[in-house]
C-alpha positions in Angstrom: 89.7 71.3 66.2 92.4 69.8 69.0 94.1 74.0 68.7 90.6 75.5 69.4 89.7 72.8 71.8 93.2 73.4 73.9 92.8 77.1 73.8 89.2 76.7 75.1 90.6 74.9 77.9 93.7 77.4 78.8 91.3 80.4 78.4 89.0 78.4 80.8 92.0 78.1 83.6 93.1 81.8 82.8 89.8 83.2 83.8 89.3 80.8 86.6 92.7 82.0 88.1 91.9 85.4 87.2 88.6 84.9 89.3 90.4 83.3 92.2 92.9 86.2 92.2 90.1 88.7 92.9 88.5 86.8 95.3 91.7 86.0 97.1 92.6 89.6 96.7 89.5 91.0 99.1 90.4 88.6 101.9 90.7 90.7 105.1 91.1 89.6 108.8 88.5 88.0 110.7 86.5 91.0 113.1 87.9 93.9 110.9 85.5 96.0 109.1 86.8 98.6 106.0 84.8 100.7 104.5 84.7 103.7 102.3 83.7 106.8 103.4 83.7 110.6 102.8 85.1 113.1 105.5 86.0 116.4 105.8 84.9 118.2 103.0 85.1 115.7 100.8 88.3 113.9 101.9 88.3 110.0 100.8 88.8 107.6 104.2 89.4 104.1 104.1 88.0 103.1 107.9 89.3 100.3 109.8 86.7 99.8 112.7 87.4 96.4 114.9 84.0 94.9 114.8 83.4 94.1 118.7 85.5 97.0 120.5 83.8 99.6 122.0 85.6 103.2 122.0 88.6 102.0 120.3 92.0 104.2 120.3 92.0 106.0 117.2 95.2 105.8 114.7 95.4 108.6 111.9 97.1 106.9 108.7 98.8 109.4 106.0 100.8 107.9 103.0 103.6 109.3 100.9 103.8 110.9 97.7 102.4 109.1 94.5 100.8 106.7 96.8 97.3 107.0 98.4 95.5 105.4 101.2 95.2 102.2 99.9 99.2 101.6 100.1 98.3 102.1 104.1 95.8 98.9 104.0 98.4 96.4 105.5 98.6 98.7 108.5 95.4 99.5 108.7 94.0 96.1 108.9 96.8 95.5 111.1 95.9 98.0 113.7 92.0 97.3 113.6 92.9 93.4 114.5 94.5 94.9 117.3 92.1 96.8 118.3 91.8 100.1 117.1 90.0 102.6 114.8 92.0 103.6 111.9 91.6 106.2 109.3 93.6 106.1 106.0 93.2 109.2 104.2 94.1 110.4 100.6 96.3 113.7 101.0 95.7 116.8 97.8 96.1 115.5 94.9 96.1 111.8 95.5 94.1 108.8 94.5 90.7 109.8 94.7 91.3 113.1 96.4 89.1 116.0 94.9 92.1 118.7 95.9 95.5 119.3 94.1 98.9 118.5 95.0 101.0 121.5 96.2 105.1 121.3 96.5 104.1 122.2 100.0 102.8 120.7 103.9 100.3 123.0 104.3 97.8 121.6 102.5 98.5 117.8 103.5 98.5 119.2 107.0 95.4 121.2 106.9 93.6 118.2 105.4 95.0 115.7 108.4 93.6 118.3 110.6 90.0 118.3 109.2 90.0 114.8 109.2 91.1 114.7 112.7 88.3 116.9 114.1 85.9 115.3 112.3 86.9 111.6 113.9 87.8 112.8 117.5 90.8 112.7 119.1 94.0 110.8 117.7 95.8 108.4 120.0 98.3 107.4 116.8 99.9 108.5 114.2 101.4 107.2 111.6 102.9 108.8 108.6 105.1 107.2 105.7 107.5 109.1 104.4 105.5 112.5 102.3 102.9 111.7 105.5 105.0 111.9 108.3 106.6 115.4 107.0 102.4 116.3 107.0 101.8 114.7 110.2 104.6 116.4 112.4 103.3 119.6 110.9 99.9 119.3 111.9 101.9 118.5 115.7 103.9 121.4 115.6 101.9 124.0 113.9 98.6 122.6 114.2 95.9 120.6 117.0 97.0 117.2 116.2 98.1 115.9 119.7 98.8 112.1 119.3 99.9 109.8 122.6 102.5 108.8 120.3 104.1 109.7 116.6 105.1 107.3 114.6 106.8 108.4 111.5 108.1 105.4 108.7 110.6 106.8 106.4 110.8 109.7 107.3 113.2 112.1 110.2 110.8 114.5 112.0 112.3 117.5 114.0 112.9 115.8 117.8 112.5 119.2 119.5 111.3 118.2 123.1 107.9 119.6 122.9 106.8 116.9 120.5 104.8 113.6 120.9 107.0 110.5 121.6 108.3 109.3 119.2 108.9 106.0 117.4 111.3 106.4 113.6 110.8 102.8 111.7 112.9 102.8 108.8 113.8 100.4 106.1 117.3 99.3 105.9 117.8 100.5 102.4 115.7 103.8 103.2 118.5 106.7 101.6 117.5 108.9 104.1 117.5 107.5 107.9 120.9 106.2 106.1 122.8 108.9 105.1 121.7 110.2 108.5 123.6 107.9 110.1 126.5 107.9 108.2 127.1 111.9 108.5 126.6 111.4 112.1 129.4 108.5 112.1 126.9 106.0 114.3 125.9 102.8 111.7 123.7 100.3 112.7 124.3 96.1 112.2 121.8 94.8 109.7 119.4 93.0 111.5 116.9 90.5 110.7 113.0 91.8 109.8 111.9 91.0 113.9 114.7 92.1 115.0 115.1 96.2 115.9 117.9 98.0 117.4 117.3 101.5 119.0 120.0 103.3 117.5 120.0 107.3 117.3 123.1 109.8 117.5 122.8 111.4 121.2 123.7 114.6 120.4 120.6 115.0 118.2 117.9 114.2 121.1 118.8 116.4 123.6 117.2 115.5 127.0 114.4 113.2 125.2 114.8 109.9 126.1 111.3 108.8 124.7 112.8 108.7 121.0 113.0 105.0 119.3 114.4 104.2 116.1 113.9 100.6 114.4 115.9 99.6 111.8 114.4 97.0 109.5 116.2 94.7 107.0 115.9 94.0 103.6 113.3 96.7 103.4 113.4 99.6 101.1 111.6 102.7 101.3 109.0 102.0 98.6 108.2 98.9 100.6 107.6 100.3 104.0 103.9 100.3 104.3 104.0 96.2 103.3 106.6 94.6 104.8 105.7 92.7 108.0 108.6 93.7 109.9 107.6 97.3 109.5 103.8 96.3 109.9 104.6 93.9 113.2 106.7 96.8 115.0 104.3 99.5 114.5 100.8 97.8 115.8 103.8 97.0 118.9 104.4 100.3 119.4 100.6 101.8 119.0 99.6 99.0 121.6 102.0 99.6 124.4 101.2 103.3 124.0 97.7 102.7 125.2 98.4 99.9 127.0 97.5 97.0 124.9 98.7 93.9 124.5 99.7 93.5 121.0 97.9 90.2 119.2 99.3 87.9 116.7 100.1 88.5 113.5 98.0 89.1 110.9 98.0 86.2 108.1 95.3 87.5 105.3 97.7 89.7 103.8 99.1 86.3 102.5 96.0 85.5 101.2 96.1 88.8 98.9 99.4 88.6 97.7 99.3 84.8 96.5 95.6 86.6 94.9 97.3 89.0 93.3 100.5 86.7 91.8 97.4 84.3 90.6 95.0 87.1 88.8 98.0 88.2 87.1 98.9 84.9 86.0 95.1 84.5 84.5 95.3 87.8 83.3 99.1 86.7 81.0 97.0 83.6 79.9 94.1 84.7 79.0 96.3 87.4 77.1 98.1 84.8 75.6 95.5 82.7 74.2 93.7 85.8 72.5 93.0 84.5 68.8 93.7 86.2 65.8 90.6 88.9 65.6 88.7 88.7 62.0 90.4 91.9 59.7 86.9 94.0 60.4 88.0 94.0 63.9 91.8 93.6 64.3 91.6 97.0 65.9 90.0 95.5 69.2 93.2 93.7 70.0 95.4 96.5 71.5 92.6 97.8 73.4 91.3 93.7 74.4 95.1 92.9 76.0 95.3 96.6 77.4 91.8 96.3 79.0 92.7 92.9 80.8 95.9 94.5 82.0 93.7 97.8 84.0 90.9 95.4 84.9 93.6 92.6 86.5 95.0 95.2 88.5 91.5 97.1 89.6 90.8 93.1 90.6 93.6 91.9 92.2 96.1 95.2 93.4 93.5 97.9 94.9 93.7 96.4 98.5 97.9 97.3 97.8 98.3 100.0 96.2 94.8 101.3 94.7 93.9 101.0 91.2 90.4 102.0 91.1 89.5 104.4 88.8 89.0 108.0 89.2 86.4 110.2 87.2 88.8 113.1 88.0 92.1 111.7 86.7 90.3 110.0 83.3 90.8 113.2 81.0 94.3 113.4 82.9 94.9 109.8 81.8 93.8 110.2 78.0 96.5 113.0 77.7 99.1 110.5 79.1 97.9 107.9 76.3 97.9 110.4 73.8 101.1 111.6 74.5 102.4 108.2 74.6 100.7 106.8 71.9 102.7 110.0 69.7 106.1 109.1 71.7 106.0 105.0 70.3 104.9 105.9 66.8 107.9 108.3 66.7 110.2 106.0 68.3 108.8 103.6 65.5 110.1 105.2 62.5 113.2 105.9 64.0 113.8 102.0 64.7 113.9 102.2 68.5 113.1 98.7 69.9 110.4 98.3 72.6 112.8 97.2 75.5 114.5 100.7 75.1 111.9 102.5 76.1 113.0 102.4 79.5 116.3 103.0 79.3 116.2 106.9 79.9 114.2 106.5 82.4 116.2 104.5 84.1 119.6 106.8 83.6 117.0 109.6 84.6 116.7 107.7 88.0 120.5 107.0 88.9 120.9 110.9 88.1 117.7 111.9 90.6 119.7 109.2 93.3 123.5 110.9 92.9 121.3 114.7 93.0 119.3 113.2 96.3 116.0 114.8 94.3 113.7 111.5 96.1 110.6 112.7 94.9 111.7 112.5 91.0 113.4 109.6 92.3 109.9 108.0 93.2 108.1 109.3 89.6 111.2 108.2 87.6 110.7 104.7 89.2 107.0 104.2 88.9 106.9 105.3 84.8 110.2 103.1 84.4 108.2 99.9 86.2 105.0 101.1 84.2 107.2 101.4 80.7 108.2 97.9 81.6 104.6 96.3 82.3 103.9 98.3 79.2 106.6 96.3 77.0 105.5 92.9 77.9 102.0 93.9 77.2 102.7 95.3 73.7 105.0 92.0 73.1 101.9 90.3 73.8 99.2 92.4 71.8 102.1 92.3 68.5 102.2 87.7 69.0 98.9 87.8 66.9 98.0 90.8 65.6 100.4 93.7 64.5 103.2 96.4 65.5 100.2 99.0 66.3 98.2 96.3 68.4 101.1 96.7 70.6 101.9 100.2 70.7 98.2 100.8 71.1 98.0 98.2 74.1 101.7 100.3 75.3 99.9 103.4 75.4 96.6 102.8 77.0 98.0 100.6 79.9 100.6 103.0 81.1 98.9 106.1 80.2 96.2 104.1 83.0 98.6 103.2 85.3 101.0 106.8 85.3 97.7 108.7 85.3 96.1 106.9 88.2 99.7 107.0 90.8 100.9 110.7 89.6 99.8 113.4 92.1 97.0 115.9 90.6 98.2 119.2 90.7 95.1 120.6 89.3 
């Protein structure tokens, strides 16, 4: 009776932090509006709007590849506390995007353009990495004519009949770095408020409206988030209209301690799953999967989006399948759990020494994914058995791979 009565209680805190983590998770700044909305032919927008400007300078917002608009919330919010009108789009092939991905600008571009008509002209941009590479395209080749460019890990072309423009890169981003180092100019680490306009000369000609901020302890996955990169961009967008910039926004804080405590309900109420009655064991594997999606729908879709997608769902069965087929395999040939990730990970230091960044990117998404999926299984296998946890393997990751991979159909 004391066992049931304790788990009662633990389940009790689990979904109460697994409450407070969604709630937490949806906080946004005071005066910014964000809404959904469909433009373009059917482009998915997340709209920033400040709620008491009136004609506010308009940013454009594209992401990089395997992300989607909602990796660009932090900026966006950012940027509508500070007074303007952003527009985060989902380029081909990308979160909720109805168009496939294409090894190829044209498309992104052509979609940043529609988008662009259909919200009037763009004071701003601002592209991360995949993005940017869109974004100067639709400059050069296209009618995108911003007041200024920012591009965030990324190197556009500086010819002179371009935008000004502002490069803000992470200090671990591989490619502003070996940039610098064949050019022989290196740049002193500097602290995450701290920037340092370093660029070789030779490469700007006579532009002298080039800046380049170099931030530290920032990688290039973590560009869109971190507050140094965040902080010097809303800058930049403000003195090119003539703003002052505000302070800081703080309710970002508010949705990452959210998200660390929904996951931390979501591992406890895992945890203190009983043993299921024999007639229906089979529920367990789906039951610790199923917290896993809905946690992260809850708690990580103002980060990095993690709602689902009617179009990606037979996408994402073929990925469970698959798999599901992989771990029963690996089963019968004794391969541990924990292993799982190990070619992936050897896959990644090979796409690093052959600079191939964009399997880079995809072998380190399914290698974090493979790892969330072992701790699940772990989990599902405490009380129930060795197929609870491949089955609870299978279904999470196959979720989570299917719902960050670009569509190319």
């Amino acid at each position: 009776m004391m066992i049931a009565q304790g788990r009662v209680f633990w389940t009790a805190i689990a979904l109460a932090c697994l409450a407070t983590g969604g709630v937490l998770s949806h906080c946004i700044e005071r005066d910014v509006q964000v809404a959904s909305v469909t433009l373009a032919g059917g482009t998915p927008v997340l709209k920033f709007l400040p709620a008491h400007a009136k004609a506010p300078p308009v940013v454009l917002l594209a992401h990089g590849v395997t992300a989607s608009k909602e990796a660009l919330f932090r900026l966006g919010e950012a940027l509508a506390a500070a007074g303007f009108a952003c527009y985060a789009v989902d380029l081909p092939g990308h979160g909720q995007s109805p168009k496939p991905f294409y090894f190829s600008q044209a498309h992104n571009m052509q979609t940043l353009e529609d988008v662009a008509r259909a919200i009037g002209p763009v004071d701003i941009f601002a592209g991360h990495s995949m993005g940017g590479g869109a974004g100067m395209a639709a400059v050069r080749d296209g009618g995108l004519h911003p007041r200024l460019f920012i591009a965030i890990g990324c190197l556009p072309p500086l010819a002179e009949d371009l935008p000004p423009l502002f490069l803000l890169e992470g200090e671990y981003d591989e490619a502003i770095l070996q940039h610098t180092r064949a050019s022989g100019r290196w740049s002193i680490p500097l602290s995450p408020s701290q920037f340092e306009e370093v660029f070789p000369t030779a490469q700007l000609g006579a532009r002298t409206d080039v800046r380049l901020a170099l931030v530290s302890w920032c990688d290039h996955l973590l560009e869109p988030f971190h507050p140094g990169v965040v902080n010097a961009a809303v800058d930049a967008a403000c003195a090119a209209v003539g703003k002052s910039p505000p302070a800081a926004p703080t309710r970002w804080l508010w949705r990452l301690a959210g998200m660390v405590i929904g996951w931390l309900g979501a591992l406890g109420l895992m945890l203190q799953l009983p043993a299921l009655p024999r007639r229906l064991m089979w529920l367990r594997g789906p039951l610790v999967s199923g917290i896993g999606v809905v946690t992260a729908i809850l708690t990580m879709s103002t980060w990095i989006g993690a709602m689902p997608a009617p179009r990606r769902i037979l996408f994402q069965i073929a990925i469970m399948t698959l798999l599901w087929v992989m771990v029963i395999g690996a089963n019968r040939l004794r391969i541990p759990r924990w292993a799982y990730s190990t070619p992936t990970a050897a896959a990644a230091i090979g796409c690093m020494v052959a600079g191939a960044y964009f399997l880079l990117l995809v072998t380190l998404i399914v290698m974090a994914m493979l790892v969330a999926g072992t701790i699940l299984a772990w989990i599902a296998t405490r009380r129930g058995t060795q197929r609870d946890g491949d089955l609870a393997m299978a279904v999470f990751v196959g979720y989570a791979i299917g719902l960050w991979l670009p569509l190319p159909f």
